[in-house]
C-alpha positions in Angstrom: -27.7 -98.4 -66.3 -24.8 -100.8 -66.5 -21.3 -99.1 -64.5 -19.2 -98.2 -67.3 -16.0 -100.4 -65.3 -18.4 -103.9 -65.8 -17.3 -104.1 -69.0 -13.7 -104.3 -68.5 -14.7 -106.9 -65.2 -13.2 -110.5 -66.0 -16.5 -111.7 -65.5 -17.9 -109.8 -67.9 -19.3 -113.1 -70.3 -19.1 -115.7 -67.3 -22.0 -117.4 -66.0 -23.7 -116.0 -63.3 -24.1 -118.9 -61.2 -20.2 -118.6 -60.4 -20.7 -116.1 -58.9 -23.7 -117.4 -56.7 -22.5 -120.3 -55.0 -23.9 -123.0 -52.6 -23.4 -122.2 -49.3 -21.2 -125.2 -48.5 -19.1 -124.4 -52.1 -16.0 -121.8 -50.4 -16.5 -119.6 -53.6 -13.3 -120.6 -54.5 -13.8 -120.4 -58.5 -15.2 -117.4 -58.3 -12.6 -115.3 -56.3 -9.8 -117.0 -58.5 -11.7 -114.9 -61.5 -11.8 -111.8 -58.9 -8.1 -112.2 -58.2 -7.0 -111.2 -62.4 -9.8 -108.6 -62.3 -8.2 -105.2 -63.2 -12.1 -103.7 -62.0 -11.6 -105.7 -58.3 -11.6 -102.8 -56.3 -14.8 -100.8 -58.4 -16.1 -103.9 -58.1 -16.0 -104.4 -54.4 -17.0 -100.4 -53.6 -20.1 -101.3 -55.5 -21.2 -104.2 -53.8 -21.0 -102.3 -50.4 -22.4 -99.4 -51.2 -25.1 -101.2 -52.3 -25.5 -103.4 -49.6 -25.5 -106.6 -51.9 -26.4 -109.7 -49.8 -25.7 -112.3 -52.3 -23.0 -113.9 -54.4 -19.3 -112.8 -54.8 -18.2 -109.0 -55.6 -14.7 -108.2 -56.1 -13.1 -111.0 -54.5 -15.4 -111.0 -51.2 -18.3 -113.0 -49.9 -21.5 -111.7 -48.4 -19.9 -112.7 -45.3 -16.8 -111.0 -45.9 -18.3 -107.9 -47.3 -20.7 -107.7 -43.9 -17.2 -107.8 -42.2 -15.8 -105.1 -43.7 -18.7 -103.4 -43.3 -18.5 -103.6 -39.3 -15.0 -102.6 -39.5 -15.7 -99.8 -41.1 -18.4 -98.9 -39.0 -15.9 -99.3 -35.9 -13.8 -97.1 -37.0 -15.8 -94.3 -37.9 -17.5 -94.5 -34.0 -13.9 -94.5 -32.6 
């Protein structure tokens, strides 16, 4: 079952594949469609607590996302 806040996502329509870049493309289309998302935020919560390895979630890269993943790890040890 589809999270309700998806439908309100401005990629809600969009290709997929803009969301799943190359790895030498900086994802920069994508994250300019994150940035006017009113649903960024549900967006990015469900990618991490999901674990999602590929493509871009509210605004953030796998990369990113792994990031604030340690960070938040970190934090939670100290």
């Amino acid at each position: 079952m589809q999270p309700s806040w998806r439908r309100r996502a401005a990629c809600a329509g969009l290709a997929a594949d803009l969301f799943f870049p190359d790895d030498d493309d900086p994802a920069t289309a994508a994250k300019a469609v994150c940035g006017r998302c009113e649903v960024r935020v549900q967006c990015l919560d469900h990618a991490l607590s999901r674990r999602e390895r590929a493509g871009v979630w509210g605004g953030t890269t796998e990369r990113e996302r792994r990031r604030i993943l340690r960070r938040r790890r970190r934090r939670r040890s100290a």
